[in-house]
N, C-alpha and C positions, 0 to 999 in steps of 0.2 A: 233376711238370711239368703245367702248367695251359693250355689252348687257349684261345686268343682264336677269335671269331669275328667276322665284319663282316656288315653287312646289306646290301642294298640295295634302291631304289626300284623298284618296276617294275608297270605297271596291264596288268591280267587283264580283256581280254574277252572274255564267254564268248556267243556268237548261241547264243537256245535256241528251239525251235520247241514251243509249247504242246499239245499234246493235250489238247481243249475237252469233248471229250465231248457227250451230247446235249442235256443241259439248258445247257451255257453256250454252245453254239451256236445254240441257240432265242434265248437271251437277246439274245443279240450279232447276231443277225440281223434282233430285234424292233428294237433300236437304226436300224440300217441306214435302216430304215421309221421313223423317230422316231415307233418305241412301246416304251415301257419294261414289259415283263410280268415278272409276278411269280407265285410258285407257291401255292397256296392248302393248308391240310393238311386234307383230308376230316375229321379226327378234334378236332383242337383249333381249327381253325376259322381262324388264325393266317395272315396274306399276308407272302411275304418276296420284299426287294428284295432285292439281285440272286438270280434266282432258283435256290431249293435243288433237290435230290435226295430230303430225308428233312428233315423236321422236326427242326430242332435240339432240341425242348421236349418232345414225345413217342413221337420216332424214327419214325413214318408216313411212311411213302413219297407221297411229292408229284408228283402228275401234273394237278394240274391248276391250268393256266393261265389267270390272266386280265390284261386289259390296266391296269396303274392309274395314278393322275393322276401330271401330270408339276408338279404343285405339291406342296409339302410346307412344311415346318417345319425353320426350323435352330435346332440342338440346342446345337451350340459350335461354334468355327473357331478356326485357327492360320495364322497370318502368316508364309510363310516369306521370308527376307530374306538368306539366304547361298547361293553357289551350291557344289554339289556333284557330283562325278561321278558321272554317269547320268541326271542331272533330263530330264525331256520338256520342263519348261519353264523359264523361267528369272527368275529371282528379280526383281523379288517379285512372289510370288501367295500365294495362301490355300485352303487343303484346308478341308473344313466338313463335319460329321454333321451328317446329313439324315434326317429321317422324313417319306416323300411320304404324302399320303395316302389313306389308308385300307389302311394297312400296317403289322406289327409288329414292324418293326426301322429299326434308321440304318444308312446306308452314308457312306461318305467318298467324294466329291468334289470337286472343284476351284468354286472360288466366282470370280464374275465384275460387270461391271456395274460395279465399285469404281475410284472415284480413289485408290488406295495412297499416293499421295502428298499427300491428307489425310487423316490416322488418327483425324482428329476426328470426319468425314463418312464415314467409312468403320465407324465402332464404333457410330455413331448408326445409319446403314444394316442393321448385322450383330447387331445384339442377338440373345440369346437367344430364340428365338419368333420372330423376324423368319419371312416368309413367300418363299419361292423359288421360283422355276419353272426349268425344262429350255433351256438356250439352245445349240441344233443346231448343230454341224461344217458348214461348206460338203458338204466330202467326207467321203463315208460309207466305212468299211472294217471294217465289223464288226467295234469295238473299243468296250472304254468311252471311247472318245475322240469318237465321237461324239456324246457329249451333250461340246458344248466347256466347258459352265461351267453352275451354275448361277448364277442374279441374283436380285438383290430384286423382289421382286414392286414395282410404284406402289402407294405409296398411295392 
């Protein structure tokens, strides 16, 4: 004898309260202040956005802080255009690896500044090497939300 079984639909919210620890509480509070700091490694010498703990490269412990440019370098970007459960925001927008600089790594952010609704004027804007800066949240709440987007820099 064999069991059937049936499914059903049903969505799972789960509220979670993060424990930040001290370094992404520094970081998220540099924000606040629209200043983005990054941690330097005593030993390989190496700046990372958003800011580490220990050197991913040669495991040193990172304590020391400094403030770095809220311009950078985009790396690539993705265009998202469907909406999903949970989004912050809502389609369409575009995430982008970023290398600000004078730092040794990319982070992912939300990209801004763009008419989406031309993808001619928008791929022209977003090349590869295109040049970005930090565009500030009205309201600050110690999140990566306060940086709202980055943009293209003017030509």
């Amino acid at each position: 004898m064999t069991k059937e079984y049936g499914t059903i639909v049903n969505t799972v919210v789960l509220p979670y309260r993060w424990a930040l620890g001290q370094t992404w509480t520094r970081f998220f509070d540099g924000l606040k202040e629209e200043k983005i700091y990054g941690t330097r490694c005593g030993t390989c010498g190496k700046v990372f956005v958003p800011a580490k703990t220990f050197c991913p490269d040669c495991y040193s412990d990172l304590d020391d802080w400094m403030d770095v440019s809220q311009e950078g370098t985009l790396k690539s970007w993705t265009l998202v255009r469907k909406s999903h459960f949970g989004q912050v925001r809502q389609p369409p927008y575009a995430l982008g690896l970023i290398r600000l600089d004078g730092t040794d790594c990319e982070f992912i952010h939300f990209l801004g500044g763009v008419d989406w609704s031309d993808m001619q004027n928008a791929r022209e804007k977003l090349k590869a090497g295109a040049r970005v800066k930090a565009a500030w949240s009205k309201e600050k709440h110690a999140d990566i939300h306060d940086i709202s987007c980055f943009e293209p820099l003017k030509s």
